[in-house]
C-alpha positions in Angstrom: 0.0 0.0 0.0 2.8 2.5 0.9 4.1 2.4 -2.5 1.1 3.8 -4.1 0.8 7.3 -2.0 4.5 7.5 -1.4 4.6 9.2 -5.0 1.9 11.1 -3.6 3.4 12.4 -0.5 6.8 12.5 -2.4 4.9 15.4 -4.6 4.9 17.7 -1.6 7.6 19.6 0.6 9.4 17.2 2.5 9.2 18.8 5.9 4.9 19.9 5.3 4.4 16.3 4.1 6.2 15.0 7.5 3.7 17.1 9.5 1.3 16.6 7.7 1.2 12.5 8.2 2.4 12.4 11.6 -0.7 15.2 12.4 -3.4 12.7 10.8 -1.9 9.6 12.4 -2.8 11.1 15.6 -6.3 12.2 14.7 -6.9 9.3 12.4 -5.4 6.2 15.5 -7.7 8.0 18.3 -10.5 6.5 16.2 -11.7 3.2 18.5 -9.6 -0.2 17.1 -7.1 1.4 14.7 -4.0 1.7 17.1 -4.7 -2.2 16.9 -5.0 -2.7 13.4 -2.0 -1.0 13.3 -0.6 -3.5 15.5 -1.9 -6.6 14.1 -0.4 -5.6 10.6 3.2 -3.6 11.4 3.8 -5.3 14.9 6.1 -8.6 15.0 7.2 -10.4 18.6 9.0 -12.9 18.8 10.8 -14.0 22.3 14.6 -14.5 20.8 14.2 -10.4 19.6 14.3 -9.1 23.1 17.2 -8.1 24.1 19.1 -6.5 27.3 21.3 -3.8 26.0 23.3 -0.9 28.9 20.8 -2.6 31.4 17.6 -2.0 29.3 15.2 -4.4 28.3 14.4 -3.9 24.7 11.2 -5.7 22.8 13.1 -5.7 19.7 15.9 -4.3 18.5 14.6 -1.9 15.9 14.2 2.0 16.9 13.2 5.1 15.1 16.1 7.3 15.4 16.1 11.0 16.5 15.2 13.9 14.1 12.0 12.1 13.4 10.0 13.1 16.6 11.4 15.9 17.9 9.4 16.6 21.0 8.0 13.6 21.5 4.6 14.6 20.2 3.9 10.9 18.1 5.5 8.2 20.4 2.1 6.1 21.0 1.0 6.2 16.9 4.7 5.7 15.8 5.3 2.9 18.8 1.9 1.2 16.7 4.6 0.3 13.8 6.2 -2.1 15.8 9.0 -0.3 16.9 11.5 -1.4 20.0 12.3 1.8 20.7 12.4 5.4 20.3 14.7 8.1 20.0 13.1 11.8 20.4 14.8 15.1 20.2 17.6 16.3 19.6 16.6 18.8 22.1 17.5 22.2 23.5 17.4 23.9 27.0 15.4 26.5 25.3 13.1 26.5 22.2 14.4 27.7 18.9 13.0 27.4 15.5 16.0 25.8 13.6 17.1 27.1 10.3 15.3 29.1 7.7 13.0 27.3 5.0 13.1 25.0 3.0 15.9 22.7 5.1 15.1 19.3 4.1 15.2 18.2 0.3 14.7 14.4 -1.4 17.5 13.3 -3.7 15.2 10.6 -4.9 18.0 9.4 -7.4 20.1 8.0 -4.1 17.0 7.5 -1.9 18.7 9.6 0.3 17.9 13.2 2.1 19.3 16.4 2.9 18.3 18.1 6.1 20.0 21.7 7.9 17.1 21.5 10.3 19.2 23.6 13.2 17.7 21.7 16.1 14.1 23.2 15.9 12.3 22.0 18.9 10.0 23.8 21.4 12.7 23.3 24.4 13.1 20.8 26.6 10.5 21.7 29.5 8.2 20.9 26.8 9.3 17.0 25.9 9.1 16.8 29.5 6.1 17.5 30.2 4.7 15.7 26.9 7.0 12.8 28.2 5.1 11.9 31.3 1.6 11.8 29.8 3.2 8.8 27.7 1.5 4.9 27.7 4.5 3.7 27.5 3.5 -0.5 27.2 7.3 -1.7 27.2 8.5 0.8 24.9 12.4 2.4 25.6 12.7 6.3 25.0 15.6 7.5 24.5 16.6 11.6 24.8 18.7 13.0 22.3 20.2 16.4 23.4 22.2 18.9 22.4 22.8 23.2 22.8 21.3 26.4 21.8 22.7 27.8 18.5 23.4 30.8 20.2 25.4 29.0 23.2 28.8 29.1 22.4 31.1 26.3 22.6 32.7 27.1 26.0 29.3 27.0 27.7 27.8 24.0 26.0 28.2 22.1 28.7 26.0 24.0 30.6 23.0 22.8 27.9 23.5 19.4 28.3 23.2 19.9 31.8 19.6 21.5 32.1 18.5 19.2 29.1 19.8 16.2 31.0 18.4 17.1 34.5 14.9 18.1 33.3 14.3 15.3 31.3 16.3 12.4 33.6 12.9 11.0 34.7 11.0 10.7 32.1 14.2 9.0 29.8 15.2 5.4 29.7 18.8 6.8 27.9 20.8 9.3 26.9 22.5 10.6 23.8 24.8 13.7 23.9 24.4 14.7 20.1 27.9 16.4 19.0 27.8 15.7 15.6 24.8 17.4 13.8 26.5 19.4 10.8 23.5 22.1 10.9 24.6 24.1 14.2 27.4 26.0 13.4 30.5 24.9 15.4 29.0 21.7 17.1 31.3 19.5 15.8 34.1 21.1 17.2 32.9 19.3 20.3 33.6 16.2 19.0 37.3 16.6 19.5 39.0 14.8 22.5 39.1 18.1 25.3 35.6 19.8 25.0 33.6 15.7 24.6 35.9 14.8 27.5 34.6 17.3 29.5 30.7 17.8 28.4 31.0 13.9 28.9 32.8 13.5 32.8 30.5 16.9 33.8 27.3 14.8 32.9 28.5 11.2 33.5 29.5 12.4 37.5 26.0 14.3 37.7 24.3 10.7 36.6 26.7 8.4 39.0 25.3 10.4 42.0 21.9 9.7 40.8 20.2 6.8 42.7 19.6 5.1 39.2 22.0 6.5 36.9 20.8 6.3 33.2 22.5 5.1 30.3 24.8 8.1 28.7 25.4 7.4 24.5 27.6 9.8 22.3 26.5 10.2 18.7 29.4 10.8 16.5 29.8 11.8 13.1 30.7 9.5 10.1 32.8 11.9 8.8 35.4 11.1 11.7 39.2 9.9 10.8 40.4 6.6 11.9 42.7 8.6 14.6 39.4 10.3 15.6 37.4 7.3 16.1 40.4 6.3 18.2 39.4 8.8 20.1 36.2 8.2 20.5 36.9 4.5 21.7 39.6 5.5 24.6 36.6 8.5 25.7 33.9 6.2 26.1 36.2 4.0 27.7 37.6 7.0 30.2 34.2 8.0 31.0 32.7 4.7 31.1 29.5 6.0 29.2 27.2 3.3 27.8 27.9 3.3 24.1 27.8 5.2 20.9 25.2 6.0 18.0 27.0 5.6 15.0 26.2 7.8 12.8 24.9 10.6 12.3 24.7 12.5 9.0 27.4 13.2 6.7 28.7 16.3 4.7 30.1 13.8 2.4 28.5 14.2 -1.4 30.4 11.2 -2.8 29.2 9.0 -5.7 25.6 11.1 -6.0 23.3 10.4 -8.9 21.2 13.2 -7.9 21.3 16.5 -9.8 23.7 19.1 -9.0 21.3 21.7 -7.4 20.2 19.0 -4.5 24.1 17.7 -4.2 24.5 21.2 -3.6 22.6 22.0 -1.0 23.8 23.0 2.9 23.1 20.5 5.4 23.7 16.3 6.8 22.9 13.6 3.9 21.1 10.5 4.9 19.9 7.3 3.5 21.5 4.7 1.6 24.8 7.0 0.4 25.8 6.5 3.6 25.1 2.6 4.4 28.5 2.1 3.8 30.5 4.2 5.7 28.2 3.9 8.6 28.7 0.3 8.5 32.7 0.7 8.4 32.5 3.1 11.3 30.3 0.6 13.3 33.4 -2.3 12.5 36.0 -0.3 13.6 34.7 1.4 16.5 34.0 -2.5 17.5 37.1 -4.1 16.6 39.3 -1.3 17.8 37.5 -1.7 21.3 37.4 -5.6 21.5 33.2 -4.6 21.9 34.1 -3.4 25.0 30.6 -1.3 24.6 27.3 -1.7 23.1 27.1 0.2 19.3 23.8 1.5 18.0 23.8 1.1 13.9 21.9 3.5 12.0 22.6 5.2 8.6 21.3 4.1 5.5 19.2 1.2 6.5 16.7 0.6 4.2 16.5 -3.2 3.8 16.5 -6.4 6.3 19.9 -7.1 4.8 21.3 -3.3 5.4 19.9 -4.2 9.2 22.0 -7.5 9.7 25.0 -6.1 8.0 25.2 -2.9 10.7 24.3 -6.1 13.2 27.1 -8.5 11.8 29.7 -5.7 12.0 29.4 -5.0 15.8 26.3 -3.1 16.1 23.7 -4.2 19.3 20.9 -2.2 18.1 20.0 -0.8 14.9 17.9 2.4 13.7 15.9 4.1 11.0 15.0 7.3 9.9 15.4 7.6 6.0 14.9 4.3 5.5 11.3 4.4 6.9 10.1 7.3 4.6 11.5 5.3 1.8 10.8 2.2 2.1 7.3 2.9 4.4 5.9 1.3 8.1 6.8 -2.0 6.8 10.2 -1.9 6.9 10.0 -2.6 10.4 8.5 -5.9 10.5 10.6 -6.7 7.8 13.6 -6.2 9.7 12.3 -8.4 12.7 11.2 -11.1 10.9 14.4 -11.7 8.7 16.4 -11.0 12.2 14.3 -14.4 13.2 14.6 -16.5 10.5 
């Protein structure tokens, strides 16, 4: 069924279209029995997909990754598609509106994406609060934060604080997003001084905590080998959870797409990037001896691209661009190939 309106919804803006559905699944599911349809056709269990990953017991382990659901506003409708997990955010201490219009664009040619979104979100007081009104029903949420454009880099730290503090009860985990290409200057917390410290300042804050939470970083794929060393002897130092690899890339390599869309501003998703991601997730693991858990997730768009991010070292995988592609049944797909 999804492939005959996805050339339908593929006629209109990318960002209205995404609105657009996720605002009619919500009035559309509060109509009595459809949340289980839903189920009964997108939802797959099977006892040998759960899985305990950082001390959480995950259903499956499939998630929507972050971007998707910013502030948490769709979690019960998008749960419905048989999702283990989900990832909402990134957000912000305070609200902001992200960067000017349009800031997402198809490259159709690559089924792949372009987003400079800018972390819009309507602050983190707000998921909060939306957070707690949740039916959960064995679902993980994850929080994906990350700092004000206008915070400068000496001060971030101080954003990941109020974003982790407000939203530490109402979060199964943590990710301390870095690596987003569309806030001018984040990345230059990725290197080895400013993560070390935005990482120790939060991960001391959690240890005091009665129940400290899982703490993820999500890094770049855009990273050098010597960089990704990095990364491995951090998380190691700090004894976070794991890492999210990857995010985005401001790579425009091998593109079949026109030159107008490869030349847009902003973090390419989709399946350009199932490669690299899936060399990243390999040597992160093998140059740690999987001495911590991997989340997989760029460019999944097939069962295959799923067990491939799996095979190389990954725990967990996720979706984003892969799920507007390929539609709700990807998913189930996923889970039923990872059983058989």
């Amino acid at each position: 069924m999804y492939k005959l309106i996805k050339p339908l919804f593929f006629q209109f803006d990318p960002e209205k279209i995404h609105y657009t559905v996720t605002d009619s699944l919500k009035i559309v599911q509060k109509f009595w029995g459809l949340p289980g349809l839903l189920k009964s056709v997108y939802g797959f269990k099977h006892k040998s997909l759960e899985c305990n990953v950082f001390g959480l017991n995950f259903k499956n382990p499939v998630g929507l990754a972050a971007g998707f659901d910013k502030n948490g506003e769709y979690i019960e409708e998008l749960a419905n598609f048989g999702f283990g997990f989900i990832e909402v955010g990134t957000v912000t201490p305070l609200p902001q509106p992200g960067n000017d219009k349009p800031r997402m664009f198809r490259l159709k040619a690559d089924d792949a994406l372009i987003n400079r979104m800018g972390f819009n979100n309507k602050g983190v007081e707000v998921l909060a609060r939306k957070l707690k009104t949740v039916n959960r029903d064995g679902l993980i949420i994850g929080g994906n934060i990350g700092k004000n454009k206008n915070t400068p880099n000496e001060e971030a730290v101080n954003d990941y604080i109020k974003c982790f503090d407000v939203l530490f009860e109402v979060v199964d985990y943590f990710v301390v997003n870095v690596s987003s290409p569309n806030t001018p200057g984040l990345r230059a917390l990725q290197e080895k001084e400013p993560l070390m410290h935005i990482l120790n300042t939060l991960q001391l804050r959690n240890l005091k905590k009665e129940s400290p939470k899982p703490i993820l970083l999500k890094i770049a794929p855009d990273l050098t080998n010597e960089q990704l060393d990095d990364i491995v002897e951090i998380v190691n130092e700090t004894k976070i959870a794991g890492v999210i690899a990857s995010n985005t890339t401001l790579s425009r390599d091998n593109l079949q797409s026109p030159e107008n869309l490869k030349a847009e501003m902003g973090g390419l998703s989709g399946k350009p990037l199932t490669r690299r991601s899936t060399a990243v997730i390999k040597y992160l693991a093998d140059k740690s001896n999987k001495s911590f858990p991997i989340i997989g997730v760029g460019g999944i768009h097939s069962a295959e691209d799923a067990k491939e991010k799996i095979a190389a070292g990954a725990s967990l995988v996720q979706v984003y661009t892969g799920f507007i592609y390929e539609g709700p049944g990807l998913v189930k797909k996923i889970l039923k190939d990872l059983v058989s």
